[in-house]
C-alpha distance (Angstrom), angle and dihedral (degrees) to the residues before:
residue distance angle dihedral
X1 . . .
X2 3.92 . .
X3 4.01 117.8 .
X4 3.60 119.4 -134.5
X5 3.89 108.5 -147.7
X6 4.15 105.1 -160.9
X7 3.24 115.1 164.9
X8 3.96 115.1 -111.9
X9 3.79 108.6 -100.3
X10 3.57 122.8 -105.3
X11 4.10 118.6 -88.8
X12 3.43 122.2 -123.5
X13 4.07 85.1 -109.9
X14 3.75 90.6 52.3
X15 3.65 96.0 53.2
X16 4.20 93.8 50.6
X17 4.02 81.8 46.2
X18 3.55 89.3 55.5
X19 4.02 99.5 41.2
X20 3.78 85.4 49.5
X21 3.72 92.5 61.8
X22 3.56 97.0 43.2
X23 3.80 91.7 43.7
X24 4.28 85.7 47.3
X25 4.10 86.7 45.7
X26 3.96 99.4 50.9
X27 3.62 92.2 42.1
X28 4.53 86.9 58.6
X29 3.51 92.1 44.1
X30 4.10 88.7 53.1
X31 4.04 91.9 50.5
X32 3.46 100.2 34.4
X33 3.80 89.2 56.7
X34 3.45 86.6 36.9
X35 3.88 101.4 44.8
X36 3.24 104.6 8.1
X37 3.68 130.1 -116.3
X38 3.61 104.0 -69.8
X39 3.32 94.3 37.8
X40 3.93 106.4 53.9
X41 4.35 111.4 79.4
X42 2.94 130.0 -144.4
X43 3.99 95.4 -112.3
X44 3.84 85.8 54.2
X45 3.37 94.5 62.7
X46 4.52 98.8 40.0
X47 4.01 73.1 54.8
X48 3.84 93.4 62.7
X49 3.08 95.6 29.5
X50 3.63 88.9 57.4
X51 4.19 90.4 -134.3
X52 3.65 137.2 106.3
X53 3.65 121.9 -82.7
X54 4.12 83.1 -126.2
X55 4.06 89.0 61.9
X56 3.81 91.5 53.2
X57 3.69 93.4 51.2
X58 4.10 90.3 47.1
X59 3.49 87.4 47.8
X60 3.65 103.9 45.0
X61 3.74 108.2 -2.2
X62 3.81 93.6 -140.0
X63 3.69 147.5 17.0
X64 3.94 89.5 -103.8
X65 4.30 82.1 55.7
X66 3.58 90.2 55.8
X67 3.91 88.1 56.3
X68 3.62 92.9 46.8
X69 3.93 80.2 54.3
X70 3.79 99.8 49.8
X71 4.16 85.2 52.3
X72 3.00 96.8 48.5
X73 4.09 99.7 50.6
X74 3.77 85.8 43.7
X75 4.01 85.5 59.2
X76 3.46 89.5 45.0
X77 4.04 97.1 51.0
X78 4.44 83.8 45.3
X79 3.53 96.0 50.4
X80 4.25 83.5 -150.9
X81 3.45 88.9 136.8
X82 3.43 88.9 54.0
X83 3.95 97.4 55.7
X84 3.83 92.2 45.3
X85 3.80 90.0 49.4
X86 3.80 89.0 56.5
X87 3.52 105.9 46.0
X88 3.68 110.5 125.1
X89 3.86 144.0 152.1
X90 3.91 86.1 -111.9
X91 4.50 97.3 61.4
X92 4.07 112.5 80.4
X93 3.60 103.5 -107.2
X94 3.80 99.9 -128.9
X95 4.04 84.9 53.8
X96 3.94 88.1 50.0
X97 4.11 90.6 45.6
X98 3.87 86.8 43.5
X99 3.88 91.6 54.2
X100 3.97 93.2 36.7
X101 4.28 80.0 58.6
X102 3.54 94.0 55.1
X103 3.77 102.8 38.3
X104 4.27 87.4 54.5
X105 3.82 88.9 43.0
X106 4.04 88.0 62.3
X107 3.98 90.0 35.4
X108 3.98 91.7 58.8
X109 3.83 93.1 27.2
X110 3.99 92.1 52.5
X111 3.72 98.6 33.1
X112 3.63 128.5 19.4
X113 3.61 90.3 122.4
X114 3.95 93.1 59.1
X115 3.87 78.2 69.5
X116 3.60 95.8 60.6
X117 3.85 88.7 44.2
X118 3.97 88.4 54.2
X119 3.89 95.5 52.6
X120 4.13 90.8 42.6
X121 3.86 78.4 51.4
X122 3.02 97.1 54.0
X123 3.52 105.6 50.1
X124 3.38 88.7 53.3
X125 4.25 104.5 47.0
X126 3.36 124.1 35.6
X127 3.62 91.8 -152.4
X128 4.18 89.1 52.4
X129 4.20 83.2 55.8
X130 3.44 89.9 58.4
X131 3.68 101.8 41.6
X132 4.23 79.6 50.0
X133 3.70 79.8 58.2
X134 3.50 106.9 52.1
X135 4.18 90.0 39.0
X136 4.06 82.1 58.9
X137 3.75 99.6 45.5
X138 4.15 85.1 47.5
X139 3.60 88.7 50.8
X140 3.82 87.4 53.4
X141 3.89 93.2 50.2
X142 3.41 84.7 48.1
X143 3.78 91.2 64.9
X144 3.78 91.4 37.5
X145 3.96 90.2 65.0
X146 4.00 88.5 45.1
X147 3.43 87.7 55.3
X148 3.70 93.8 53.9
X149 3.77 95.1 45.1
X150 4.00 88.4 58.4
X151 3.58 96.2 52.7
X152 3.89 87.0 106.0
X153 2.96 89.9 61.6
X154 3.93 128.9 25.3
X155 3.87 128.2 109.0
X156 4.04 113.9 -84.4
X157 3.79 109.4 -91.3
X158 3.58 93.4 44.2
X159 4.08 111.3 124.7
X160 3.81 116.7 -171.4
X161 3.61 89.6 -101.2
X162 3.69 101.1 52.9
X163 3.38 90.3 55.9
X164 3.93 98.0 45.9
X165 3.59 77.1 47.9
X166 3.90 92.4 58.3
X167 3.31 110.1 39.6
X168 3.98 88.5 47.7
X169 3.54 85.8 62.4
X170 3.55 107.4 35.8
X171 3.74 81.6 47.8
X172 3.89 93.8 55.5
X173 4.49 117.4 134.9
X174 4.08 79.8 -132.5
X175 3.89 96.7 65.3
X176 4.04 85.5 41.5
X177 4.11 89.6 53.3
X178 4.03 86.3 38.3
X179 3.70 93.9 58.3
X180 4.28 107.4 25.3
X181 3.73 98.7 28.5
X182 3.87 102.5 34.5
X183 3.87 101.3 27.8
X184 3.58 99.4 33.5
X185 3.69 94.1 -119.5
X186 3.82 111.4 159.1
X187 3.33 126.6 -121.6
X188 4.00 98.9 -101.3
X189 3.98 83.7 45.4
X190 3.76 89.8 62.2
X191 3.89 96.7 39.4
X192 4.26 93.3 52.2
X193 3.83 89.0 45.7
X194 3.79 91.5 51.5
X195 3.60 93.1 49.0
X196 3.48 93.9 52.5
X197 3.81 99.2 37.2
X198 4.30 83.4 51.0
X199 3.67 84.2 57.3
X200 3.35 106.3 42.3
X201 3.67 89.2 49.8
X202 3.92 105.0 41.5
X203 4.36 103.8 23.4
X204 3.40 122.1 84.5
């Protein structure tokens, strides 16, 4: 007899837990942009939010947890994690680039501006300019494992560091700003050109 694993549904508690933390999460990203990082308090943002300043501090125990939060749904919306995670000697390489397009389209598309809150951040909180830090040096391990998983596949020449070395740069928020925000490219625009550029670049 086959099993069905669903997962339970959500209870009613759950789901307020969960709208609290997105309501608590949108309301940062506003002020921090807004303010800037040092600048926004913690009351400020309960007030937009339209919850106690308690509820915040359950939920994310201080305003450097609530920017741990916003990265954190931003990687979840991207699904970059995702691709990195499943780069492997076994996935066709233009299929991995293809996917790699996508996921940085939604990263750039979703969240440039939790960029600009990272670097305010960081100026302000020593503790933000190292979690800024560690984010970048995962970002380059990230990379790292692509470049493994395309071994397979990439032209002759290509060390594991040149291509970590490529696809971070080819993959870089300024080239997305140069091309959708600057030269009114749209967003699928940007995405087909970086597949193909990534391909070009790295496939032999």
């Amino acid at each position: 007899m086959n099993k069905v694993n669903n997962q339970a549904p959500l209870t009613h508690r759950q789901r307020q837990a969960l709208e609290t933390r997105r309501l608590i999460l949108e309301a940062a990203r506003r002020l921090f942009l807004e303010q800037g990082y040092g600048s926004a308090t913690i009351e400020a943002i309960a007030s937009q939010a339209g919850v106690s300043v308690s509820s915040i501090y359950a939920n994310f125990g201080s305003k450097r947890g609530i920017l741990r939060g916003i990265r954190e749904a931003w990687h979840q919306e991207s699904h970059i994690r995702e691709v990195a995670h499943s780069a492997s000697p076994d996935m066709d390489g233009e299929v991995l680039l293809e996917r790699l397009a996508h996921a940085t389209r939604r990263q750039w598309e979703t969240g440039a501006d939790v960029l600009s809150i990272y670097r305010s951040a960081a100026a302000a909180d020593r503790d933000a300019s190292a979690e800024l830090a560690e984010a970048l040096q995962g970002r380059q391990a990230a990379f790292e494992r692509l470049a493994e998983g395309l071994r397979p596949y990439r032209s002759p020449g290509l060390s594991d560091r040149k291509t970590a070395a490529l696809l971070r740069a080819l993959c870089l928020p300024e080239i997305h700003a140069e091309l959708v925000i600057q030269s009114g490219w749209t967003e699928d625009d940007y995405e087909a050109w970086l597949a193909s550029t990534l391909k070009q670049a790295l496939l032999r």
